[in-house]
C-alpha positions in Angstrom: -13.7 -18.3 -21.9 -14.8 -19.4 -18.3 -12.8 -21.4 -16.1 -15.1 -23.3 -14.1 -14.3 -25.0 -10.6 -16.7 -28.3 -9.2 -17.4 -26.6 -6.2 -20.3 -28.9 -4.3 -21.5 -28.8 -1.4 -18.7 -31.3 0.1 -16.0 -28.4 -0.7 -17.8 -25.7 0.6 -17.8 -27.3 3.9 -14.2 -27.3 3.6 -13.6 -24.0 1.9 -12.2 -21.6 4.0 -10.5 -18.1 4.3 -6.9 -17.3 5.0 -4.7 -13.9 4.8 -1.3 -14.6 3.2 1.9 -12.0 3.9 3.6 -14.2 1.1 0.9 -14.0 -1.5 1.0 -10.1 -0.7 4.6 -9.9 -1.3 4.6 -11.7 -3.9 2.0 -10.0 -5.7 3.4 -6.9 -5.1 6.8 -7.7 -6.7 4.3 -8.2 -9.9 3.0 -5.2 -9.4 6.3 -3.1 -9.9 6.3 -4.5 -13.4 3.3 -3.0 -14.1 3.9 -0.3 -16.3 0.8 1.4 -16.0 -0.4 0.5 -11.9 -3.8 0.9 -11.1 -5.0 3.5 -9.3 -5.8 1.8 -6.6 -2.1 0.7 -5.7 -0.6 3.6 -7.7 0.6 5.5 -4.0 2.3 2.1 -3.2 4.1 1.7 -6.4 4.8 5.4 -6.6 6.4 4.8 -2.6 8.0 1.5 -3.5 9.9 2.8 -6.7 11.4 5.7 -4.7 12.7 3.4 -2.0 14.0 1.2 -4.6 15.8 4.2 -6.7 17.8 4.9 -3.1 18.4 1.2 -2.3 17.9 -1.0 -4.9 16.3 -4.3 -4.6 18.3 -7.3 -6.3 16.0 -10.5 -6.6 17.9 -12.1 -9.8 16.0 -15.6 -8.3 12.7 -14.2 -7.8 12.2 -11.6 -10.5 12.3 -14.2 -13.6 9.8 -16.3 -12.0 7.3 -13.5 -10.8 7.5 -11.6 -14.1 7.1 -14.2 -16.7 5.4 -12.5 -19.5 3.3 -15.6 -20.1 0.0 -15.9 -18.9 0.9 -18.0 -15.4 3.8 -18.3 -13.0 4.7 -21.3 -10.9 1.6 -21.4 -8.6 4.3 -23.1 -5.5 4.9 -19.3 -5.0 2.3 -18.5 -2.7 1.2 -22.0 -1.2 -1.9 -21.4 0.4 -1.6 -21.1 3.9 -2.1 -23.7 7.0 -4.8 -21.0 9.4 -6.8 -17.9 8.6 -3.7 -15.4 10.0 -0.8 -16.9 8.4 2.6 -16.4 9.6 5.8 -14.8 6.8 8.1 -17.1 8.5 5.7 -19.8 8.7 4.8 -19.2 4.9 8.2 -19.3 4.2 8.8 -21.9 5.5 6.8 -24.1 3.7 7.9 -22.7 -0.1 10.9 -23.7 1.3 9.7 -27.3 1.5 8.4 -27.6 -2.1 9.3 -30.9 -3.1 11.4 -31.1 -5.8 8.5 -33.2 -7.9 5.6 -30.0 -7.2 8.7 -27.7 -8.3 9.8 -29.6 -11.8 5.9 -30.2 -12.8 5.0 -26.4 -12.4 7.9 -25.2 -14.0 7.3 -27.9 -17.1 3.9 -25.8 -17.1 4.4 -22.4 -17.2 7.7 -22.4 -19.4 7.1 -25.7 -21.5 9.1 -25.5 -24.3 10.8 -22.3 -23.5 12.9 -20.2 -23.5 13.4 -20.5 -19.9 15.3 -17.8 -17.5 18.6 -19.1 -15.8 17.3 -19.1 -12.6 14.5 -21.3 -13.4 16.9 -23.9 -15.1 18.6 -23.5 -11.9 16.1 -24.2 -10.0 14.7 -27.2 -12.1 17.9 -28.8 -11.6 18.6 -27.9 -7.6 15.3 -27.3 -6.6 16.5 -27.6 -3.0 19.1 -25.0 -3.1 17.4 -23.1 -5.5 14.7 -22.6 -3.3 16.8 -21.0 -0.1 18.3 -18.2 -2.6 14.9 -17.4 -3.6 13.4 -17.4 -0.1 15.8 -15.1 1.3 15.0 -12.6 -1.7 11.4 -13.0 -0.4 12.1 -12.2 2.8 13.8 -8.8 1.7 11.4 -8.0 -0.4 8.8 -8.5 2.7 10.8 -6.7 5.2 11.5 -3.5 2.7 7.9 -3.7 0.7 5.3 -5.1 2.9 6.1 -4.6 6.5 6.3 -1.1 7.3 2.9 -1.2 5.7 1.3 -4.5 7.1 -0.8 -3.7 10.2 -2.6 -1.5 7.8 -2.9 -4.0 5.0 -3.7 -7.2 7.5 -6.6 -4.8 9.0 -8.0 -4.1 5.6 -8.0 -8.3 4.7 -9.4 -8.9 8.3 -12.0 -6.3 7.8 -13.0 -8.2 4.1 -13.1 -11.7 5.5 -15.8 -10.4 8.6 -17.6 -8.8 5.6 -17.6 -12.0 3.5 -18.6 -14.6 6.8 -21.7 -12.4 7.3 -22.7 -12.6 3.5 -22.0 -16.4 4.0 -24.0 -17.0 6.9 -26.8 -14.4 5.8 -27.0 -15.4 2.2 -25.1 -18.8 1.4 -22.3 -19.3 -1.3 -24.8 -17.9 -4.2 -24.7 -14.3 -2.1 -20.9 -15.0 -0.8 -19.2 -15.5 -4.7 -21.8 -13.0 -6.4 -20.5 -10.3 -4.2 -16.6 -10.9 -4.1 -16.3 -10.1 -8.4 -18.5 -9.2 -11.3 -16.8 -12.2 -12.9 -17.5 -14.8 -10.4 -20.6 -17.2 -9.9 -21.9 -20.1 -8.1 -24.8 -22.0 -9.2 -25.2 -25.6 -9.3 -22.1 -26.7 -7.7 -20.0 -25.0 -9.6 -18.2 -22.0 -9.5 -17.6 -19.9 -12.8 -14.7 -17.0 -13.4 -15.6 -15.4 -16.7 -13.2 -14.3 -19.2 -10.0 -16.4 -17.4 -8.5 -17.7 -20.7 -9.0 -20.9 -22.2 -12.0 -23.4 -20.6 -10.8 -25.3 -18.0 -12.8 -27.7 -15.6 -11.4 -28.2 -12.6 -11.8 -30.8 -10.4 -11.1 -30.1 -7.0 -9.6 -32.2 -3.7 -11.8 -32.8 -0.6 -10.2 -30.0 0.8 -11.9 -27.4 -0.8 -10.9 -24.0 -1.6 -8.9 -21.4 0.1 -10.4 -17.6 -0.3 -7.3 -15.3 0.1 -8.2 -11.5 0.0 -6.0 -9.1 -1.3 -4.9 -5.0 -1.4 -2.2 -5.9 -4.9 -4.5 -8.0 -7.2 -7.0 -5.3 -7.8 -9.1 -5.5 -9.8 -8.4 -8.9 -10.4 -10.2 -12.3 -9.5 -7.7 -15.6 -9.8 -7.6 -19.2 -8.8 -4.3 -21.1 -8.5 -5.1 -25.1 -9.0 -1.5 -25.9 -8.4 0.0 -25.0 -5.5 2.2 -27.1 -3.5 -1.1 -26.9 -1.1 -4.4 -26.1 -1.7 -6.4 -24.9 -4.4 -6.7 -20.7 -3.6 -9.1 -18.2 -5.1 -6.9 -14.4 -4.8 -10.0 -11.7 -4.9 -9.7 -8.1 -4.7 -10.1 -6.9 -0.8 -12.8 -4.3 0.0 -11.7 -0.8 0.9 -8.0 -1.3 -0.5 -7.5 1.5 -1.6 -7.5 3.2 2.1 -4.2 1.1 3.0 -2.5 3.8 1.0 -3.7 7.3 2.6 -1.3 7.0 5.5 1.9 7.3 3.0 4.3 9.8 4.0 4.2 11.5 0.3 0.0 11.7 1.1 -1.2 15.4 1.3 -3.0 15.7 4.9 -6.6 16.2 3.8 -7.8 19.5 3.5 -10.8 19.2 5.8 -8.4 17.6 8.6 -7.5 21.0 10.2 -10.9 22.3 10.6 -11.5 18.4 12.4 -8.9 19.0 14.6 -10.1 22.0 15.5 -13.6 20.6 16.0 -12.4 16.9 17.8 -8.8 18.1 19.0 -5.9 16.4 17.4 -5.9 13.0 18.5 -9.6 12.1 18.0 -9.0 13.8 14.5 -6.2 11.3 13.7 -7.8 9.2 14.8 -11.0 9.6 12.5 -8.6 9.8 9.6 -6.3 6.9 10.4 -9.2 4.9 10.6 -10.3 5.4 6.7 -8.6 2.0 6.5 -9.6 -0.3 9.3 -7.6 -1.1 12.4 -7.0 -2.3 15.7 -6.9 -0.2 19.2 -3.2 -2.3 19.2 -2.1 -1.0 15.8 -3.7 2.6 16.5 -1.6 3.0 19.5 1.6 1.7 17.6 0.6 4.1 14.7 0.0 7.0 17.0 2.0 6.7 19.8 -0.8 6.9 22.0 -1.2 4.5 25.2 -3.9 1.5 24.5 -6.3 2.8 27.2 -6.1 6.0 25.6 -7.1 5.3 22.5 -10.1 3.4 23.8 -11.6 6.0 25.0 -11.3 8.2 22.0 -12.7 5.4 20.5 -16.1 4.9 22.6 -16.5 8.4 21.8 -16.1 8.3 18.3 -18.0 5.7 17.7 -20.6 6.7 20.3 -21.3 9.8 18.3 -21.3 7.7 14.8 -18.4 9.0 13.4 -17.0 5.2 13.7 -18.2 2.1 12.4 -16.8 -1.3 14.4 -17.1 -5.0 13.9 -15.3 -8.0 15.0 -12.9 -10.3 13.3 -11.8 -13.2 15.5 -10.9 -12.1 19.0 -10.1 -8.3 17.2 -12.8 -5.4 16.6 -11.7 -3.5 14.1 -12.7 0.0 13.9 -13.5 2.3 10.3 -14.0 5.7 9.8 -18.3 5.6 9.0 -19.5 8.2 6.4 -20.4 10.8 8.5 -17.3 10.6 9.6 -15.9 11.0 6.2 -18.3 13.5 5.6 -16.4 15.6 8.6 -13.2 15.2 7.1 -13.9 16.1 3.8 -17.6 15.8 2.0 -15.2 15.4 -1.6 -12.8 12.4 -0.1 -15.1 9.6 0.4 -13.1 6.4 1.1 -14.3 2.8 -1.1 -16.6 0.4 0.7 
């Protein structure tokens, strides 16, 4: 059945875009229970259950409420966030705030009349309290899962949301929605996500929706009409699965030396790095290769159309372009 959101023309005037380190983090965690990951994210999981087999990660707070096994969790989770680049600490900071009437109500929801897991009585009783323990799990689960992998993962969600404004500005809402998931249209003020469970009609706030890309929800479209915020819409990020081809466990692609050979080795790293988008910033970070340096290699790169670039914000982010791929290795071609 559809689950259908009012979505006039008053909300789309205040429906916006946002990238969420929390909502990634969180999502991830989910994704370690998945017994049989996607493809997509299967590198990640395969990289994150290794690390966690050396060091384990102990979230008795967070776990129960992330992996329900019921159809929702509590949507104050991953409060949508306050600007387009959202800030972890920031983020957290505001779960942290929950009031202790948002907490009780979503819990009531998703658990109703049981059974409920400790920490959830716990927190339905403390909410205050409660709510530190299970933001300091978050923010171990951030610093262990998510950052050493976040340049790479913000590029990818910056490079979606310039995508997305240009379908927006060329083609209105009707062109923005019917490209973002099979499931989801907009027609007529409203906007429709097939096959989301029972019908629901959702009326929304004046402050519209909040559109939060994402590399761990894939393949899946979902709209949270609960947070302790705003109403958010998590979609499936273009190009997610290139986030993962920089693992350490990732073979070096086969047609990489004969690139090198061809562009020298930094230009070649370069060219391959850049299957997921990025920064000159996070290129020198990555490579250990001075700014202006990596500008050059860049002009030249993308002056011979191995490189595609476009801007997000005050950033251009830079992407490997097909011939490019096709240099590296005709048989590897990265998602668009």
């Amino acid at each position: 059945m559809p689950h259908v959101l009012e979505l006039g023309v008053t909300d789309l005037a205040a429906t916006r875009f946002a990238t969420s380190p929390l909502a990634e983090t969180v999502t991830a965690v989910r994704r370690l229970a998945d017994p049989n990951p996607v493809q997509v994210n299967r590198p990640w999981v395969n990289w994150a259950r290794s690390q966690l087999a050396r060091v384990p990660l102990r979230i008795p707070w967070l776990w129960p409420l992330a992996i329900t096994g019921l159809p929702h969790y509590p949507e104050f989770l991953m409060p949508a966030p306050a600007g387009q680049r959202a800030d972890f600490a920031a983020e957290l900071a505001t779960f942290r705030a929950t009031s202790a009437e948002h907490v009780r109500a979503s819990l009531r929801r998703v658990f109703g009349d049981g059974p409920w897991p400790r920490s959830a009585t716990s927190l339905y009783a403390e909410p205050a309290s409660s709510l530190a323990l299970i933001a300091a799990e978050l923010s171990e689960c951030h610093q262990r899962l998510i950052a050493p992998h976040w340049d790479r993962i913000r590029s990818v969600l910056d490079a979606d949301i310039a995508y997305r404004t240009g379908l927006l500005a060329s083609g209105g809402a009707r062109a923005l929605f019917s490209d973002m998931h099979p499931d989801l249209h907009w027609s007529d003020g409203t906007l429709t996500l097939a096959d989301a469970g029972p019908f629901e009609q959702v009326s929304l706030g004046p402050d519209g929706v909040v559109l939060m890309p994402s590399v761990f929800c894939w393949p899946d479209v979902s709209t949270s009409v609960a947070t302790s915020t705003q109403t958010t819409l998590h979609y499936p990020a273009r190009a997610a699965a290139t986030v993962w081809h920089a693992l350490p466990a990732d073979a070096q692609p086969d047609g990489l030396a004969a690139t090198e050979a061809l562009l020298g080795i930094v230009r070649a790293r370069l060219l391959d790095t850049l299957r997921s988008p990025a920064s000159t910033t996070a290129l020198a970070r990555q490579l250990a290769v001075t700014p202006g340096a990596v500008s050059q290699h860049l002009a030249v790169l993308h002056g011979s159309g191995l490189l595609t670039r476009q801007r997000s914000g005050r950033t251009v982010l830079y992407q490997t372009s097909e011939l490019g791929l096709a240099l590296l290795a005709p048989g590897r071609r990265a998602e668009r």
